[in-house]
C-alpha positions in Angstrom: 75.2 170.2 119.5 74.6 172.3 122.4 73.8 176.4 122.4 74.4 179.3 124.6 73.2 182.4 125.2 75.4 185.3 124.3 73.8 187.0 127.5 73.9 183.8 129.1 76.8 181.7 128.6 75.6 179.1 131.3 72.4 178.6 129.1 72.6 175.1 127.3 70.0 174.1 124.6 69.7 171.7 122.0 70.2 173.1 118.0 66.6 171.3 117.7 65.1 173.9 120.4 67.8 176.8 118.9 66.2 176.9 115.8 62.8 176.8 117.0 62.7 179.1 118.9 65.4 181.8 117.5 66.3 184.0 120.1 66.3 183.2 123.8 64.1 184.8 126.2 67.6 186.7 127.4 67.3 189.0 124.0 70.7 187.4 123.3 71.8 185.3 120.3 72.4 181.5 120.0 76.3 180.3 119.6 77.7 176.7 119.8 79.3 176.1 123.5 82.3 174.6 121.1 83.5 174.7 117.8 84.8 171.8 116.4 87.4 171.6 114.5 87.6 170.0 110.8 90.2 167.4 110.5 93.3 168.3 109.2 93.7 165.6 106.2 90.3 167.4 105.2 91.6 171.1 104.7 94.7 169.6 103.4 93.1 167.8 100.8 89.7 170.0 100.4 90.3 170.4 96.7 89.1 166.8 96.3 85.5 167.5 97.4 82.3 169.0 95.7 80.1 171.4 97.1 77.8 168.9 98.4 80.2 166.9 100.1 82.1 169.6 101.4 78.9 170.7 103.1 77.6 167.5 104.0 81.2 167.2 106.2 80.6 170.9 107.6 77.0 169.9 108.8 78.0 166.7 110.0 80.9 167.5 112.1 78.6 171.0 113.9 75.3 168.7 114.1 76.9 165.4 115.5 73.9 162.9 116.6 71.0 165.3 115.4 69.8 163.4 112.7 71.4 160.2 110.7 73.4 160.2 108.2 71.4 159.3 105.5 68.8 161.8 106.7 71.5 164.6 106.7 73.0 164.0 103.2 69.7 163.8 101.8 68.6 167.2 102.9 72.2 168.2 102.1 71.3 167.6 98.8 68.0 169.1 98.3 69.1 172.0 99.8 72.3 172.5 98.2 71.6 171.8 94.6 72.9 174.3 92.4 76.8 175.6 91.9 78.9 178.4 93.5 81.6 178.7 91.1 84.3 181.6 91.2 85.2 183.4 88.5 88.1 185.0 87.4 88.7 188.9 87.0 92.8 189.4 86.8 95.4 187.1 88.1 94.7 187.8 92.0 91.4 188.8 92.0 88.1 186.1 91.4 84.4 186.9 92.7 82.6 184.1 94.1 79.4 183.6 92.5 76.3 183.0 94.9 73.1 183.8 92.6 72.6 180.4 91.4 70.0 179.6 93.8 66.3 180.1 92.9 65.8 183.8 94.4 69.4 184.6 92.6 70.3 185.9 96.3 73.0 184.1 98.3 71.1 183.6 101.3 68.9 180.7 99.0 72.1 178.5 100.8 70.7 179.2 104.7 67.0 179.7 103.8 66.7 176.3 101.9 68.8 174.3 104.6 66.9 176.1 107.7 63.3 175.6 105.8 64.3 171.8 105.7 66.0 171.3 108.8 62.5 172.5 110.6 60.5 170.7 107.8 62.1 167.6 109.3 61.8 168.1 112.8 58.0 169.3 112.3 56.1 166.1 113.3 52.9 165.7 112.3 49.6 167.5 114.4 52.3 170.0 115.9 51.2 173.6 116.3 51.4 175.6 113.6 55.2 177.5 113.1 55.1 181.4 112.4 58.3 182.1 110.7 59.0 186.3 111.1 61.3 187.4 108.8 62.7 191.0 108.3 64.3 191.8 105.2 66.3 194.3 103.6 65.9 192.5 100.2 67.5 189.7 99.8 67.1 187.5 102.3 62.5 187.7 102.4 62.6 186.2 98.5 65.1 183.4 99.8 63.0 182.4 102.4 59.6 182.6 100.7 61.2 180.5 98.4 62.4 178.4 100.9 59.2 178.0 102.7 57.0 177.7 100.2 54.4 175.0 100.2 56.1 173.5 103.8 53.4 171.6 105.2 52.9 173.2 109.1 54.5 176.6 108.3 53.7 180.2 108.3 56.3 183.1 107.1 55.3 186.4 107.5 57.8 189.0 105.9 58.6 192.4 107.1 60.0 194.7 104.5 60.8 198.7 104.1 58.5 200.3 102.1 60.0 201.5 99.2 63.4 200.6 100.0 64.0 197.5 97.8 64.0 197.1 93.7 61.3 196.4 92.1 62.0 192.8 91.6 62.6 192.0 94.8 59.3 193.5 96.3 57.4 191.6 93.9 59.7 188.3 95.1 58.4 188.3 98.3 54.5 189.4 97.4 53.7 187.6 94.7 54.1 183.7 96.2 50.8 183.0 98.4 49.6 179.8 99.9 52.0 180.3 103.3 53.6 183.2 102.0 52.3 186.7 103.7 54.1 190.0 103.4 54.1 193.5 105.2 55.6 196.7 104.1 56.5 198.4 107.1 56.6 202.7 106.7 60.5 202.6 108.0 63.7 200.8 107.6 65.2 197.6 107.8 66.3 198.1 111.6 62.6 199.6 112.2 61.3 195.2 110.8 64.2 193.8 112.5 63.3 195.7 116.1 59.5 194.2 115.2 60.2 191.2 114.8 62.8 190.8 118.2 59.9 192.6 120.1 57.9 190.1 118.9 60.2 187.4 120.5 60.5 189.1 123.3 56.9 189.2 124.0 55.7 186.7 126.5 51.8 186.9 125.3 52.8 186.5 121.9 54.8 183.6 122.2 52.2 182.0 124.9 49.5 182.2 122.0 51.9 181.6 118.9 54.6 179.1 118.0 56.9 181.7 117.0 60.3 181.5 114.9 62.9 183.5 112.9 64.2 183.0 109.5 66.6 185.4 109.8 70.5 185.1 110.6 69.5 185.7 114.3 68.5 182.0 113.3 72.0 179.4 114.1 70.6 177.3 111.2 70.8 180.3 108.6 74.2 180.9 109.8 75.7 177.2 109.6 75.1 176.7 106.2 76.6 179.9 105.1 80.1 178.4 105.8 79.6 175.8 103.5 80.4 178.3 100.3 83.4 179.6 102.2 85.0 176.2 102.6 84.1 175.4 98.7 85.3 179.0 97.6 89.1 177.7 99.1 88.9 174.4 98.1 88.1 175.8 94.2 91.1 178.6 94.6 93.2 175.5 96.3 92.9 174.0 92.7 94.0 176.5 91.1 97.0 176.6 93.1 96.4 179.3 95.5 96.5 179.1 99.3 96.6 182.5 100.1 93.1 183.5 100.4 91.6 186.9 101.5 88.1 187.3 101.3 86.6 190.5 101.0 82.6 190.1 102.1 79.8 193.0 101.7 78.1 193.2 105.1 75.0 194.6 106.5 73.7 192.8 109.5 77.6 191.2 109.6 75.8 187.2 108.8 77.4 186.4 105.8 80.9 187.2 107.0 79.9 186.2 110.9 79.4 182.8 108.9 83.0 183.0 107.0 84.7 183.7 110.7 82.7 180.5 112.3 84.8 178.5 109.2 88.0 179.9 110.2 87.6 178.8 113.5 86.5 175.7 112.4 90.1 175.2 110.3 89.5 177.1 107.4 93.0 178.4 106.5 92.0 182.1 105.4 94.7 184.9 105.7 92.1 187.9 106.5 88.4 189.0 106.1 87.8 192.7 105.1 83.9 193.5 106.0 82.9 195.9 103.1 80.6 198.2 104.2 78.8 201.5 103.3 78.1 204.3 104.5 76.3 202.5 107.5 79.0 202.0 109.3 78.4 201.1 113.2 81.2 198.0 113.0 83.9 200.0 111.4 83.3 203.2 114.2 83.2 200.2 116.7 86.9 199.3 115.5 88.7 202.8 115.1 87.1 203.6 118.7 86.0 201.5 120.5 82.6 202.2 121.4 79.7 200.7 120.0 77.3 202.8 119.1 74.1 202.5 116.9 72.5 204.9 114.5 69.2 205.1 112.4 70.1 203.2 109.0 70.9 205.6 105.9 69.6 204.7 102.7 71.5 203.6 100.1 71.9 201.6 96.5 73.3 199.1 98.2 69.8 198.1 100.1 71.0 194.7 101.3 73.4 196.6 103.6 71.3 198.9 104.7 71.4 197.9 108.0 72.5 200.6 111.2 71.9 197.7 114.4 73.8 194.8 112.8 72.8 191.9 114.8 75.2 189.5 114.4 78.1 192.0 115.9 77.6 190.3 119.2 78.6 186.5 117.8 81.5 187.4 115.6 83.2 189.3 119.3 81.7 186.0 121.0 83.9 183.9 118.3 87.2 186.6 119.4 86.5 186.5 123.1 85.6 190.8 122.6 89.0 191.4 121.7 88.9 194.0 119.5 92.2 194.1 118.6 91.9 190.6 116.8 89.5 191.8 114.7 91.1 194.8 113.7 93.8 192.3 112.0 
């Protein structure tokens, strides 16, 4: 699997060196130079797959020749081990369920794959990985969690002071051993612009072996699509095919990772990004111009979020037309 630069799309690296090191140098954002497509007897007969082997097929078919196959399915399955069932609410509505993982956020399903995919590339007497994280919430208990006890690692969490529940500060304080948190006197975009500095920063990165844990990370993104594929092939057996999924979004990961399945072959009919009163994307769409704010905040923490970074891949994956995405 090779990796461009959204600021650079004659930039080629290998997913090994993508995840390692985040974000290039260029300030851009890592996207695959192709996206493969899923076989078509797949989709067609998705419904026969579980989770686990729908995911191990996703993973396979993006990370060809990275690892072997015995090596993949095993981490598949250590890091995918609990459910993400849908649930009924009326006869065209169902909610798909992604608080089954150990933080009860849905990001467990790209912190857990990410922690092991670097776990097993780590080799023994490497220099010591600093994982920076920003978090609104959800995603700093996922990745403590994640992270927890890997030999060779070191997280340090960014969080807004006094702008997540109670339960989730004490998530990301109370782990230890690797674990270390900061509560930063601002917002989510105030940690996020901390930690990019921070990858930015030439010194830094000469003196530390710095990485990102958070969706500016390929490897939190890939795993995402796995629940989106699962999601169809549990509606597909219930005898629906026409699927619209309607995704809360913040920094625009989750859904950036629906949109990489659909152009992978995942037969969805639209995507409606639910936002709140943070609202740079939907501005973006009525007019055309791109233009960031200071984040408001709201109930909704998680969405908190007034630079959302992964914007720039989802118009990568539409070639900037606008248009497209307003359909």
């Amino acid at each position: 699997m090779k990796l461009y630069s959204t600021n650079n799309k004659n930039l080629r690296v290998s997913f090994q060196e993508a995840i390692f090191n985040s974000m290039p140098q260029d300030k851009g954002l890592y996207m695959p130079s192709e996206i493969p497509q899923l076989e078509k007897d797949f989709i067609d007969h998705i419904e026969k797959y579980s989770l686990q082997e729908i995911a191990y097929k996703i993973a396979s078919t993006l990370l060809k020749h990275e690892m072997p196959e015995a090596d993949l399915i095993a981490l598949i399955e250590d890091a995918v081990s609990f459910d993400a069932p849908i649930v009924k609410l009326d006869n065209e509505t169902f909610v798909l369920e992604l608080f089954h993982g150990p933080s009860l956020a849905f990001k467990d399903f790209g912190a857990r794959f990410m922690s092991r995919v670097m776990a097993y590339f780590l080799k023994d007497g490497e220099q010591l990985l600093d994982v920076l994280v920003a978090t609104s919430g959800d995603t700093g208990g996922a990745v403590a969690l994640g992270f927890l006890g890997v030999k060779n690692t070191r997280v340090t969490i960014l969080f807004p002071k006094g702008k997540v529940s109670e339960i989730q500060r004490l998530q990301l304080t109370t782990n230890g051993k690797n674990i270390r948190t900061i509560a930063v006197d601002g917002t989510f975009d105030d940690c996020q612009a901390l930690v990019k500095q921070a990858f930015a920063d030439e010194e830094l990165n000469a003196k530390f072996r710095l990485t990102s844990a958070n969706s500016i990370n390929i490897a939190r993104l890939i795993p995402q699509t796995f629940y989106y594929f699962n999601a169809y092939a549990q509606l597909k057996r219930q005898g629906f095919k026409d699927v619209v999924f309607s995704v809360p979004s913040g920094n625009f990961g989750n859904i950036g990772a629906g949109l990489l399945a659909y152009k992978m072959g995942l037969p969805v009919k639209q995507f409606i990004a639910a936002t709140n009163v943070n609202d740079t994307v939907p501005r973006f769409l009525e007019t055309g111009v791109y233009e960031t704010r200071p984040s408001v905040q709201t109930y909704a923490n998680a969405m908190d979020v007034g630079a959302p970074s992964n914007w720039v891949r989802i118009m990568h994956l539409f070639k900037q037309d606008r248009k497209a995405l307003q359909e």
